[in-house]
ROSE-638084 format. One line per 8 residues: their letters; for each residue x, y, z of C-alpha. Coordinates in pm, whole numbers. Layout:
a> X,Y,Z  ...;
This chain:
xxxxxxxx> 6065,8970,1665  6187,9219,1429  6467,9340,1676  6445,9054,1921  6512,9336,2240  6344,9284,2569  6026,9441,2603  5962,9378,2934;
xxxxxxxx> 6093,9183,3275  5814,9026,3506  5942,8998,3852  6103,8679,4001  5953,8368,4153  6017,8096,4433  6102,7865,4225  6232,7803,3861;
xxxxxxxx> 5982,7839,3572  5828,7492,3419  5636,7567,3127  5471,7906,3022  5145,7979,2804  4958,8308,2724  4632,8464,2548  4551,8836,2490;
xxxxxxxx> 4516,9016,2859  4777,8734,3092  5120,8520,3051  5119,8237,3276  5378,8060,3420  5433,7744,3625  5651,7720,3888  5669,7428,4085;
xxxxxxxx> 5302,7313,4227  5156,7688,4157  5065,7839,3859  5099,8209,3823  4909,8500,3606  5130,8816,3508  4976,9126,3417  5160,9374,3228;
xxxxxxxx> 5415,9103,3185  5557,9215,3499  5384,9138,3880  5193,8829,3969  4814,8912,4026  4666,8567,4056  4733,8271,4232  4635,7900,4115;
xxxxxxxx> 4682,7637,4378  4559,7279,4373  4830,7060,4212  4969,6827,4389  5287,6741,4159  5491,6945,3930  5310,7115,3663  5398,7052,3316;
xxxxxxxx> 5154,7156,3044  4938,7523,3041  4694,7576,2772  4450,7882,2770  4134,7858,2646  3912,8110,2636  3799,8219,3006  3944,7917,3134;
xxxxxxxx> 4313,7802,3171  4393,7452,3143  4679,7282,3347  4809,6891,3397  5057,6781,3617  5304,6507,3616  5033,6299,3883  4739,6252,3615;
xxxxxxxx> 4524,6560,3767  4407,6777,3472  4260,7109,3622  4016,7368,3438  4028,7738,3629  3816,7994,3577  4044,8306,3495  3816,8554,3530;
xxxxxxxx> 3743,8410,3929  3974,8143,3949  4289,8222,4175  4436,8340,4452  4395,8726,4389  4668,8951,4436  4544,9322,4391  4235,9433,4497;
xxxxxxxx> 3981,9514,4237  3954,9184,4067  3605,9064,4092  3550,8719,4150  3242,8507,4151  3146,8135,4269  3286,7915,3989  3143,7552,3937;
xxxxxxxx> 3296,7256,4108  3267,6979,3898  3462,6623,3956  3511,6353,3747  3686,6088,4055  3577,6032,4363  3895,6177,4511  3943,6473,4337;
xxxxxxxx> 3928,6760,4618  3682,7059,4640  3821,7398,4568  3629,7723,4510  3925,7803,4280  3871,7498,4035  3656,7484,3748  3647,7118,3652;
xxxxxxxx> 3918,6852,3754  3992,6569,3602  4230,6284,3716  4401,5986,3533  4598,5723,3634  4908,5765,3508  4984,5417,3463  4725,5399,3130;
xxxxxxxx> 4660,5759,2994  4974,5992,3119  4906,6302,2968  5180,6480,2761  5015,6691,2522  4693,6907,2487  4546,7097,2239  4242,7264,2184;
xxxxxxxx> 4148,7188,1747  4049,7489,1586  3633,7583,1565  3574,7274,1818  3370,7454,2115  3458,7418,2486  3706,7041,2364  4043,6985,2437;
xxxxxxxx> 4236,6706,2309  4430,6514,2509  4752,6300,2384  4928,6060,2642  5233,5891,2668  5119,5583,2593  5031,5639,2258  4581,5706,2287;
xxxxxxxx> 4465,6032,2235  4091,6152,2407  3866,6377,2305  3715,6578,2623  3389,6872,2635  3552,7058,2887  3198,7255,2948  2983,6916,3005;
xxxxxxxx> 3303,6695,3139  3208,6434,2863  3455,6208,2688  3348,6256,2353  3584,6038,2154  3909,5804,2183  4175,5754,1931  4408,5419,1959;
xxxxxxxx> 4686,5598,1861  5006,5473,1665  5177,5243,1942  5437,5514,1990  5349,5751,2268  5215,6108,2203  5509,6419,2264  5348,6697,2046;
xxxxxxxx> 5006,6840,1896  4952,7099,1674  4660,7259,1504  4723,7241,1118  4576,7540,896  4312,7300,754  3999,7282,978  4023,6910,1160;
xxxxxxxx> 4351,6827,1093  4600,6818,1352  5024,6749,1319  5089,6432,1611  5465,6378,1691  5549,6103,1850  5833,5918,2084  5975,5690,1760;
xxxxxxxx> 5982,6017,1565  5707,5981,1320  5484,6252,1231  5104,6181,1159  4869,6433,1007  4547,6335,1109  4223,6449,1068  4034,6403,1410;
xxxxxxxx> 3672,6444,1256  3656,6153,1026  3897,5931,1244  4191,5909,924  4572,5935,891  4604,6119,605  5003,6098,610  5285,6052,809;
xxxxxxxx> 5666,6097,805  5905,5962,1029  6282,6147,1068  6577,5988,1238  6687,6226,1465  6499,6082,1780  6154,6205,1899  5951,6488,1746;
xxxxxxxx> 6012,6772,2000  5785,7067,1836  5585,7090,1536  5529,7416,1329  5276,7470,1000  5366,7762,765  5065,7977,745  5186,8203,445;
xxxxxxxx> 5155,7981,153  5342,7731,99  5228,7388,259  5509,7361,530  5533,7167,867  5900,7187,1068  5989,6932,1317  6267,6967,1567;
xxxxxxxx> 6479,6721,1786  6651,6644,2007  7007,6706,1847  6930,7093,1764  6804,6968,1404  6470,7101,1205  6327,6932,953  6118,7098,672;
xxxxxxxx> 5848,6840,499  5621,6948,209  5253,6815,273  5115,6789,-134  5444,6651,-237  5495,6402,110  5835,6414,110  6125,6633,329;
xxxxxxxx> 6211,6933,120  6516,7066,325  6696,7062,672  6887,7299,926  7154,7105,1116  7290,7212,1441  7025,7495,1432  7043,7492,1809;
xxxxxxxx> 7312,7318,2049  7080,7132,2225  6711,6992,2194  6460,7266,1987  6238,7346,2240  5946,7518,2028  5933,7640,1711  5635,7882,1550;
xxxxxxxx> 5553,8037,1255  5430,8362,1231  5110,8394,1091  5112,8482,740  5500,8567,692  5786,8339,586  5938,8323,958  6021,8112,1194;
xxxxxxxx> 6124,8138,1569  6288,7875,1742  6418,7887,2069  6631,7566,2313  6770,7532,2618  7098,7625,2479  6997,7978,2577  6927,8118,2240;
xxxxxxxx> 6646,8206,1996  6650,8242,1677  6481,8399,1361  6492,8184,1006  6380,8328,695  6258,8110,421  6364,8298,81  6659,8032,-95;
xxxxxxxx> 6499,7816,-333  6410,7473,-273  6290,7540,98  6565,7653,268  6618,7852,548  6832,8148,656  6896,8238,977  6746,8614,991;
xxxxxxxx> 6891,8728,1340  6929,8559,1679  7008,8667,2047  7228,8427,2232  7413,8385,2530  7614,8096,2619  7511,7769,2642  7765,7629,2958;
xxxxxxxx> 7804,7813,3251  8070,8130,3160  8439,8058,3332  8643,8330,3248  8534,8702,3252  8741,9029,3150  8636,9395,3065  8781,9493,2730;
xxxxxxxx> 8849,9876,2637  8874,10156,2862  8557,10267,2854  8366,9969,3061  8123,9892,2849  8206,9511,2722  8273,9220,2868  8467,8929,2743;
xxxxxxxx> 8332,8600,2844  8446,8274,2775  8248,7976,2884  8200,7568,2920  8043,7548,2587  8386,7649,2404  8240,7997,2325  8417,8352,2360;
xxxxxxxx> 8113,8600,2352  8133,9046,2425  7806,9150,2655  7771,9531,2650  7659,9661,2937  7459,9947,2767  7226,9781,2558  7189,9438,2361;
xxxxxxxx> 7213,9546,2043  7591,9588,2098  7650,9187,2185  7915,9036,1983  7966,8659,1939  8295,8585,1796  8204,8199,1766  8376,7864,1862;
xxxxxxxx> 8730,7808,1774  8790,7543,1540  9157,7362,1515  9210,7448,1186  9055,7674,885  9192,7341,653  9047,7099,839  8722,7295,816;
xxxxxxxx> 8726,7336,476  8693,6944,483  8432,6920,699  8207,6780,445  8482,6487,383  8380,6315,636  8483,6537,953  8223,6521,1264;
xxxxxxxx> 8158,6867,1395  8266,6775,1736  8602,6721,1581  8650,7046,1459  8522,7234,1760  8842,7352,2039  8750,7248,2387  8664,7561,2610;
xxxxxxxx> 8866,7846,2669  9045,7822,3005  9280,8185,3026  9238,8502,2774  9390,8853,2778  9318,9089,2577  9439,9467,2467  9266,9769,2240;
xxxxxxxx> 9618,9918,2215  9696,9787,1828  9354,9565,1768  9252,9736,1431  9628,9631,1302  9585,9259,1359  9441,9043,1696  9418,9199,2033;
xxxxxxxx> 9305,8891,2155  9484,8542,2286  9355,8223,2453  9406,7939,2620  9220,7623,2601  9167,7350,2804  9404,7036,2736  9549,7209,2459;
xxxxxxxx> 9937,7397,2437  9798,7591,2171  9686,7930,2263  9477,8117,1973  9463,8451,1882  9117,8650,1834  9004,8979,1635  8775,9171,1792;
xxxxxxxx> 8671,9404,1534  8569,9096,1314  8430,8919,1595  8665,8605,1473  8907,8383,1549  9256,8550,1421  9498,8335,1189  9796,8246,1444;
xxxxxxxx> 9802,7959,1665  10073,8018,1916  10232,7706,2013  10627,7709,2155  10889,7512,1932  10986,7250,2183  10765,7150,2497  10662,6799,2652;
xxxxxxxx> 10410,6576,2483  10150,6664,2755  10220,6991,2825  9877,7253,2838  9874,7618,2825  9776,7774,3160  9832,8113,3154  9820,8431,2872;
xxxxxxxx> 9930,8805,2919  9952,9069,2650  10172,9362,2683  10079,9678,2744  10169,9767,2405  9971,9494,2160  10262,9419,2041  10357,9078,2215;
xxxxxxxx> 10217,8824,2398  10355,8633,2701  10225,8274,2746  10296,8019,3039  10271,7645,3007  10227,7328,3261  10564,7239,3136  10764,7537,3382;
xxxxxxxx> 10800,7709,2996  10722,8078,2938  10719,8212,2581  10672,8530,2412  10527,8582,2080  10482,8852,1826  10146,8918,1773  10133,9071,1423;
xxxxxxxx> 10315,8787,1265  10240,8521,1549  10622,8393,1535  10803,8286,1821  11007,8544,1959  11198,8349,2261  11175,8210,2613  11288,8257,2950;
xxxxxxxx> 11487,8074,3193  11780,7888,3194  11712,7565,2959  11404,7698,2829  11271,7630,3137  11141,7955,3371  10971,7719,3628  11017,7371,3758;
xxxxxxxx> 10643,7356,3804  10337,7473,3660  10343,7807,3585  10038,7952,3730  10056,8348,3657  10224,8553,3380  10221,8971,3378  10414,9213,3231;
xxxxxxxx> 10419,9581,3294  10342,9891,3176  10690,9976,3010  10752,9690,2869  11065,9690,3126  10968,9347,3363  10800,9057,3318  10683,8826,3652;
xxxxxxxx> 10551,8490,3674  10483,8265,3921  10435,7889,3946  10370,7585,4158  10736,7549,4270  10624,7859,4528  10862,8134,4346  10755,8438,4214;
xxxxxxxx> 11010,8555,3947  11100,8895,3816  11225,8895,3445  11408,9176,3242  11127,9178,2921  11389,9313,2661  11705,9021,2770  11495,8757,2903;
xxxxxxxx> 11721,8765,3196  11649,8687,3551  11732,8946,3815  11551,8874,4129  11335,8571,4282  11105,8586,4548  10974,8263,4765  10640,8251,4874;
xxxxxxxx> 10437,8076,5176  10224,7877,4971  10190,7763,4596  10023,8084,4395  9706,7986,4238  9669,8266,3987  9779,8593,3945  9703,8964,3891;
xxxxxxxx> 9902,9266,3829  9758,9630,3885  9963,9809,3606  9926,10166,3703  10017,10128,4052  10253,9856,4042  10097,9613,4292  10060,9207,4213;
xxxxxxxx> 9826,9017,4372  9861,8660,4421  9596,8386,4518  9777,8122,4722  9680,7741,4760  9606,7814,5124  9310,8047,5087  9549,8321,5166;
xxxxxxxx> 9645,8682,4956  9985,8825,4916  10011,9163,4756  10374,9257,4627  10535,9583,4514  10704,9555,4173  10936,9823,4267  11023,9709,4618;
xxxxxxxx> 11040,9356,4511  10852,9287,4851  10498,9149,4998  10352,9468,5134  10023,9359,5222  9917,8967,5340  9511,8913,5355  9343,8584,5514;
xxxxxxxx> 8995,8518,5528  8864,8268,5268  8777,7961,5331  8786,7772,4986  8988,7813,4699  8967,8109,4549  8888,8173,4185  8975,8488,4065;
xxxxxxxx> 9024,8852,4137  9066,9236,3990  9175,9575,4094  8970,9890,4115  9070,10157,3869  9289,10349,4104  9416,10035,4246  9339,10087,4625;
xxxxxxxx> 9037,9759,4630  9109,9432,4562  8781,9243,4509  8848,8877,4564  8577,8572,4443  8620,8216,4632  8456,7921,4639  8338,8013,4992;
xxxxxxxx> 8055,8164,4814  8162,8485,4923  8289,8767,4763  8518,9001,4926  8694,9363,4912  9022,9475,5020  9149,9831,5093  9517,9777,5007;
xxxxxxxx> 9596,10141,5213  9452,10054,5503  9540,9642,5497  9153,9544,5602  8844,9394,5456  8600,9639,5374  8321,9490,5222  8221,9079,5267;
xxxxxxxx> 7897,8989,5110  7794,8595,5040  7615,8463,4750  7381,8129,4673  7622,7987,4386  8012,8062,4454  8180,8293,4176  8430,8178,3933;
xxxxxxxx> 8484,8490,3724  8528,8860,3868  8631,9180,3695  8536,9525,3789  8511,9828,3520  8795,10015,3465  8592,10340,3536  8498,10144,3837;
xxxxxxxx> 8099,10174,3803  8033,9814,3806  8125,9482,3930  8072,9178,3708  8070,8846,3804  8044,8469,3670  7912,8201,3870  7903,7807,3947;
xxxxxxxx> 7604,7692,3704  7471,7978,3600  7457,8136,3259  7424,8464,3292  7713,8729,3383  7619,8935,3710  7635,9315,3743  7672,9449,4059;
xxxxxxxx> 7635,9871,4125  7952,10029,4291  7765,10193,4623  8070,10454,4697  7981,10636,4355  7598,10690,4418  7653,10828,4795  7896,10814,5127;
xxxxxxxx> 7983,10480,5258  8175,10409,5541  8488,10201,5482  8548,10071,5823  8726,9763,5829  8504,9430,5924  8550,9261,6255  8771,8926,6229;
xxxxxxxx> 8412,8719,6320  8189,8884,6072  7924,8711,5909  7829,8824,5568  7439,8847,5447  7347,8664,5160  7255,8889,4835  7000,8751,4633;
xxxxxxxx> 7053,8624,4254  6975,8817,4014  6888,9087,4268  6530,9167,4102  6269,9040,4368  5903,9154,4426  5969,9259,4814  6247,9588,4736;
xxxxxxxx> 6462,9621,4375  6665,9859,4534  6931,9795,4784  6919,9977,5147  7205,10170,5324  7253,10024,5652  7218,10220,5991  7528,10240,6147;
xxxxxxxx> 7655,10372,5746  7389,10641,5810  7430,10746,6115  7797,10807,6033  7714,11007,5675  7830,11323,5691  7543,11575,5764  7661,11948,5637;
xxxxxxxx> 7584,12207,5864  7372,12499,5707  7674,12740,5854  8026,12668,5879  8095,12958,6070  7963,13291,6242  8253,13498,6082  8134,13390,5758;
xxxxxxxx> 7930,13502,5497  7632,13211,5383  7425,13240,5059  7058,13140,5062  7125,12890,4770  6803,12969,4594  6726,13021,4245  6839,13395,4116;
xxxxxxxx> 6525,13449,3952  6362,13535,4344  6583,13793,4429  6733,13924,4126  6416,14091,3987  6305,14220,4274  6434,14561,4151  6286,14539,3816;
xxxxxxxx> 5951,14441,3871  5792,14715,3714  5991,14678,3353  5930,14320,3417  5486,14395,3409  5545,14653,3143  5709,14354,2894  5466,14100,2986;
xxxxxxxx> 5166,14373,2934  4903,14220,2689  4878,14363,2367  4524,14327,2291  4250,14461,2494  3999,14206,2705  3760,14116,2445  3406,14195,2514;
xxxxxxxx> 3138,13902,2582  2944,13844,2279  2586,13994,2249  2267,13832,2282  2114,13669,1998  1814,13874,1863  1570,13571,1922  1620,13444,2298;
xxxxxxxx> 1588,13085,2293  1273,13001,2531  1219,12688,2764  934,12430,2640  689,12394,2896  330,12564,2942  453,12897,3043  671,13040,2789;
xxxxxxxx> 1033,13104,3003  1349,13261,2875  1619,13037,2871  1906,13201,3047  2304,13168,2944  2424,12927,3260  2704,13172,3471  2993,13066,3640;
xxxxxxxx> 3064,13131,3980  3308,13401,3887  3011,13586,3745  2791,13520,4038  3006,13652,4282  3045,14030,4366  3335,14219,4260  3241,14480,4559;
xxxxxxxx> 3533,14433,4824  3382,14388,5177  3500,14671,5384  3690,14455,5596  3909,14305,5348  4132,14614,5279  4213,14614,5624  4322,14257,5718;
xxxxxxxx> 4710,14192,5750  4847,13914,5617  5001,13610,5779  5383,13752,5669  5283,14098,5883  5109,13897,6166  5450,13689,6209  5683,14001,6197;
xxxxxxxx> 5463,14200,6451  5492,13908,6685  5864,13837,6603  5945,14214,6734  5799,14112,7035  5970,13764,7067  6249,13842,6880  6306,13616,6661;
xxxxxxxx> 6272,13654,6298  6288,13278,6155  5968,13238,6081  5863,13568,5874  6167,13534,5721  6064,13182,5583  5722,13329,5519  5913,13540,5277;
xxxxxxxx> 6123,13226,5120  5809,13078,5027  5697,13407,4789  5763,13472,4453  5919,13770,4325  5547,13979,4292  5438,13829,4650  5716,13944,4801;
xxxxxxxx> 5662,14294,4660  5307,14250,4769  5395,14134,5118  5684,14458,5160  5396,14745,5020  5164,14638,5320  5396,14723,5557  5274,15036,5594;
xxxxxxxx> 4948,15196,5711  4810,15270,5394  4883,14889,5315  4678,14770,5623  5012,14763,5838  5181,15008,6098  5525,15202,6151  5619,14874,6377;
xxxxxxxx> 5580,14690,6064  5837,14883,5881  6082,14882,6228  6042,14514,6284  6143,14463,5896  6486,14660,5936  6610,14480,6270  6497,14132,6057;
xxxxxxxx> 6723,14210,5797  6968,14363,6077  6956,14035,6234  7002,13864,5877  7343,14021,5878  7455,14012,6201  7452,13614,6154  7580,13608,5839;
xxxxxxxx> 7299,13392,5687  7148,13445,5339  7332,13743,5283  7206,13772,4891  6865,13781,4992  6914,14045,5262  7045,14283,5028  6785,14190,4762;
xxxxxxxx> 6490,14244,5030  6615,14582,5166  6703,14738,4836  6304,14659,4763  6233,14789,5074  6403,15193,5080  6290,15187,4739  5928,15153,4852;
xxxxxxxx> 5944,15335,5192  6204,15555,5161  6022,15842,5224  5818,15786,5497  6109,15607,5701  6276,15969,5665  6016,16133,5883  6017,15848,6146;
xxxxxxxx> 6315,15961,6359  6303,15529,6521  6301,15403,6220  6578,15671,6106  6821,15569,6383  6768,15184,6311  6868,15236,5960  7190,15463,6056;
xxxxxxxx> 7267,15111,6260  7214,14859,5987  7416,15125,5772  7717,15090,6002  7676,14715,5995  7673,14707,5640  7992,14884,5566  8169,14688,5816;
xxxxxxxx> 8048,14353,5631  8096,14479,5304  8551,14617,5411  8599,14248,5566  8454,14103,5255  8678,14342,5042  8954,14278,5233  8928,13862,5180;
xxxxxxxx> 8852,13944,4788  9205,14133,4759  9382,13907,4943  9270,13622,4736  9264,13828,4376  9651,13926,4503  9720,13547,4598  9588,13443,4255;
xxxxxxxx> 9754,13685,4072  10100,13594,4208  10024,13249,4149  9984,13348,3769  10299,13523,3760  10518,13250,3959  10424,12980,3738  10520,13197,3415;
């Protein structure tokens, strides 16, 4: 609560989530006819089936868990055995079946069941009242209220109710007095012991949808309804103290108090929740902080900066909102546009707030380039010709609303571009008009086309360029037109097979993309002045599109439900994959990371990870009769969160090859620290030489403790097995070679030296000097020993293969037996061989070395 950030996300379910309730070890969640117990608020380890009919009310009590469905069936589980267990280690036991109807079903799973006919006690509320052992009471929609020992399945009490049925009960701080809300919207503080109404209020908002009772103090209880509203009422005076209007967008869902602080969290089903803080006088309260997304499903997506780390969405609920894509913190919510600051300022004269609220935001663009100087922001709205500007910065609505001099009585604004610049923006119109404005002042600057008129349809697409030197737009007359931006004159036209549905233009490279009314793409040059690439392959309308960074993908989004990526280079469809809700938004990062998309009754905004920068994929182009596999929505399911690299993209991953060639020269690639001190081992044990002595073992005490018993015993200090053992070397041990010299004497008689040689890898620095002293006799080893080592490392050179750790292992080696190799005339002769060898290796690599120092040395010279 005090940073409202995510703590934790469970993993998804089957179906959508009904209610939810938790105590101090599980959350539970109903979905559908199953009820579900989280653990570590993330995976499902239990189970509950038995319902019949959707599940609508959880209460935990205790070591039971509570549950009624919309049929009348009221089940009791047993947490601790109740359930379908998930993990193993959950011990279970045989829980009581206990039945109140005759056709209530046996389960081992079920505690106690209990069915009512919903036709005279429909249960829509429960409750368990504070201090009241093993009851529950139970509120119906018909207005009675019951009284149930869940332990002895006794009905204990009724209540007649108020003739209003029964939506919410909540335990008041008092002992035996419990908040009702009802259907008619009264609320009745009763006290359950004693059978007496000890108040009641009634506000006119509709039905009581939650009730809340401030704990800290002051004698509080907060009602919500249906229209987003909360009510404050003050129990010792009896009368309503203050209210927050429009507190949510929709119907308050819950609201709760924290215990013993001046806060309140409410959440709705307009996707947010909020924190109010009750320090104003007379009641009030302040809204504290809140985390929000939208309320309507997001239309209109765009990435805004450079850097690909916020999104700009605009959505049904009127909205224009920044995600980051880092963290939450960063969120931005520049608010709903109202049609005038003057008219707001009289919104207590009698204004509605619907009235002052612009309908949703159909087009926006948006540019960094001069947003600190004034709004770098400008939208279109739905029915509207007006197109508003937006700050950024002061997450606001700007001060200028755009709106052309002359244009038709029902004319809208359908499309928005910004210039490359921030300095103007370029706005198209159902009318055929395109304008351009100045956005620092937000004055008309002119129009184009001959009498005012640049389409005789709707224009569907504005862009301009990068220069500032062309501006294009396109519109339902089927003509794409290319504009001089400075004169406003026409110099070419271009007609097209279909009407263009929208429009996108790839700055850097110069390429426009057009979505055509026949599910069809047409990619034009801006230089040529000419369709260079045509695409078919949707089959629905498609709603929007965006360029990679470098401008070689086109990722289209149609209402096909699939979503689909072009290589422009190549002319071919790379990448088809099909989702459960079509897309209507799509924009990809400018450092090309992620995808994000918007889709058909969702709220949320879609991030989807860029496979080509996290390792090879093949981009072969898709056969013409390719069927694309659904992804799943949000992508998060228990089975696999991570998405798996097909075969046939595997098999064709290129596999290096561990040597290019025999006339080259391969490192080993390992770590310089296990060949680079193989020289300087010695001033290496020197430095890392203790500097105290061993310390002795302490002396015995001068009174030996003795063991009680009848003979008097010594009692012994307990040794350790390192003590026990001998420190006398059998006389066998001395003279066993190790596994290194074992595999070298057999790989002079096999010859091959791979597998000493890896023996070798696997040492350290000291084992390898360990392993290279027993070569010789004295070491446990024989002259063959020190003859198989040099034709290993001959061997090492002749192939060319970890030539740094050749060199590192013989220097080790003459340094060691360079004196008794000098009176071994075999081993002599060997050595004059890998001598010869050497220098030969060593002039071809000084040879390459010159000729690429005198290559790069010209280089320097030539370009001074």
């Amino acid at each position: 609560v005090s940073r409202l950030g995510i703590v934790s996300v469970s993993n998804s379910l089957a179906d959508d989530i009904t209610c939810l309730a938790a105590d101090r070890m599980l959350v539970f969640a109903a979905s559908g006819k199953i009820i579900y117990a989280f653990a570590r608020n993330k995976e499902v380890v239990m189970r509950y089936h038995g319902h019949k009919q959707e599940v609508r009310l959880l209460l935990p009590l205790g070591d039971q868990l509570i549950s009624a469905d919309s049929g009348g069936d009221v089940v009791v589980w047993s947490i601790k055995g109740g359930g379908e267990q998930e993990e193993a280690g959950l011990q279970s036991h045989s829980p009581v079946l206990v039945s109140i109807t005759v056709c209530s079903l046996p389960s081992t799973d079920i505690y106690l069941r209990l069915n009512f006919d919903p036709g005279t006690f429909d249960v829509s509320a429960m409750m368990h009242p504070s201090t009241y052992l093993n009851k529950v009471l139970l509120g119906s929609s018909q207005g009675a209220l019951q009284l149930w020992n869940i332990k002895t399945s006794k009905l204990l009490f009724t209540f007649p109710g108020w003739s209003a049925g029964v939506t919410v009960l909540q335990q008041s701080p008092a002992v035996d007095v419990v908040g009702v809300g009802t259907v008619t919207g009264r609320i009745i503080i009763h006290n359950i012991r004693i059978d007496e109404t000890l108040m009641s209020f009634t506000q006119d908002w509709g039905p009581i949808s939650t009730l809340a009772f401030r704990t800290d103090g002051p004698p509080i209880v907060a009602s919500g309804s249906p229209q987003g509203h909360i009510a404050f009422w003050d129990l010792e005076s009896r009368q309503l103290v203050a209210q927050q209007r429009h507190a949510h967008r929709t119907a308050v869902a819950a609201a709760t108090f924290l215990h013993g602080e001046p806060l309140l969290v409410t959440n709705g089903a307009d996707n947010a929740i909020k924190v109010w803080i009750f320090e104003q006088e007379g009641g009030g309260a302040r809204l504290l902080r809140c985390r929000q997304g939208h309320s309507g499903p997001p239309t209109t997506i765009h990435h805004h900066g450079n850097d690909g780390k916020n999104i700009l969405s605009a959505g049904q609920d009127g909205t224009l909102q920044s995600f980051s894509t880092v963290h939450e913190r960063f969120n931005k919510n520049l608010g709903h546009g109202s049609v005038s600051k003057k008219k707001e300022k009289k919104k207590k004269k009698g204004l509605s707030y619907e009235e002052l609220r612009l309908p949703a935001i159909t087009a926006l663009a948006s540019s960094i380039t001069r947003q600190s100087d004034w709004d770098g922001i400008v939208a279109c709205h739905r029915g509207r010709l007006t197109a508003t500007t937006w700050s950024y910065q002061r997450c606001t609505m700007g001060a200028h609303h755009l709106k052309p001099p002359f244009a038709g009585k029902d004319a809208v604004a359908t499309a928005v571009d910004i210039t490359s610049c921030g300095n103007f923006a370029v706005i198209g119109s159902s009318c055929g008009r395109v304008d351009i404005y100045n956005l620092q002042s937000g004055l008309h600057r002119g129009c184009y086309g001959d009498g005012e008129k640049a389409h005789s349809g709707v224009v569907r697409g504005v862009a301009t360029d990068s220069l500032n030197q062309l501006t294009l737009s396109c519109g339902s007359d089927w003509l794409l037109k290319f504009w001089r931006f400075k004169t406003r004159k026409q110099e070419e036209m271009l007609k097209l097979g279909a009407a263009p549905a929208l429009m996108r233009l790839h700055r850097d490279s110069g390429m426009l993309a057009m979505a055509l009314d026949d599910f069809t793409l047409a990619v034009v040059d801006i230089e040529t002045r000419r369709i260079v690439r045509k695409f078919a392959g949707h089959h629905g309308n498609i709603t929007d599109m965006t360029f990679s960074p470098d401008g070689r993908w086109l990722v289209t989004t149609a209402m096909d439900c699939t979503i689909r990526t072009w290589d422009l280079p190549s002319g071919s469809l790379v990448d088809c994959f099909l989702v459960a809700m079509a897309a209507v938004g799509v924009s990809m990062s400018p450092t090309g990371d992620f995808l994000a998309t918007a889709h058909v009754d969702s709220l949320g905004i879609y991030l989807w990870n860029n496979r080509s920068l996290c390792g090879p994929v093949g981009l072969r182009p898709l056969p013409a009769d390719y069927h694309p596999v659904e992804e799943t929505l949000p992508g998060v399911t228990e089975e696999d969160t991570a998405q798996e690299v097909t075969s046939e993209e595997t098999d064709d991953a290129y596999q290096s090859a561990e040597q290019l060639g025999v006339e080259l020269v391969t490192l080993s690639l390992m770590p310089e620290s296990r060949w680079k001190s193989l020289l300087h081992l010695d001033a290496i044990k020197k430095r890392n030489k203790p500097v105290a002595p061993p310390a002795a073992p302490p002396t015995a005490p001068f009174f030996l403790p003795t063991v009680p018993g009848l003979m008097p015993q010594f009692q012994l200090p307990p040794t350790t097995k390192q003590e026990t053992e001998s420190k006398v070397l059998p006389w066998g041990s001395l003279a066993q070679r190790s596994e290194f010299g074992s595999a070298l004497e057999s790989a002079l008689e096999s010859g091959s030296f791979d597998r000493p040689l890896r023996l070798l890898k696997d040492c350290g620095p000291a084992g390898v000097s360990v392993e290279l002293t027993c070569l010789t006799a004295g070491g446990g080893g024989t002259n063959n020993l020190l003859l198989a080592f040099i034709l290993m490392i001959d061997r090492m050179l002749a192939t060319g293969r970890d030539f740094d750790l050749a060199h590192a292992y013989l220097a080790l080696f003459l340094k060691l037996h360079l004196r008794m190799l000098s009176q071994d005339a075999v081993a002599m002769e060997a050595l004059l061989r890998l001598s010869s060898r050497l220098e030969s290796v060593w002039a071809d690599l000084q040879a390459s070395f010159n000729q690429s120092l005198c290559l790069l040395s010209y280089t320097k010279s030539a370009l001074l």
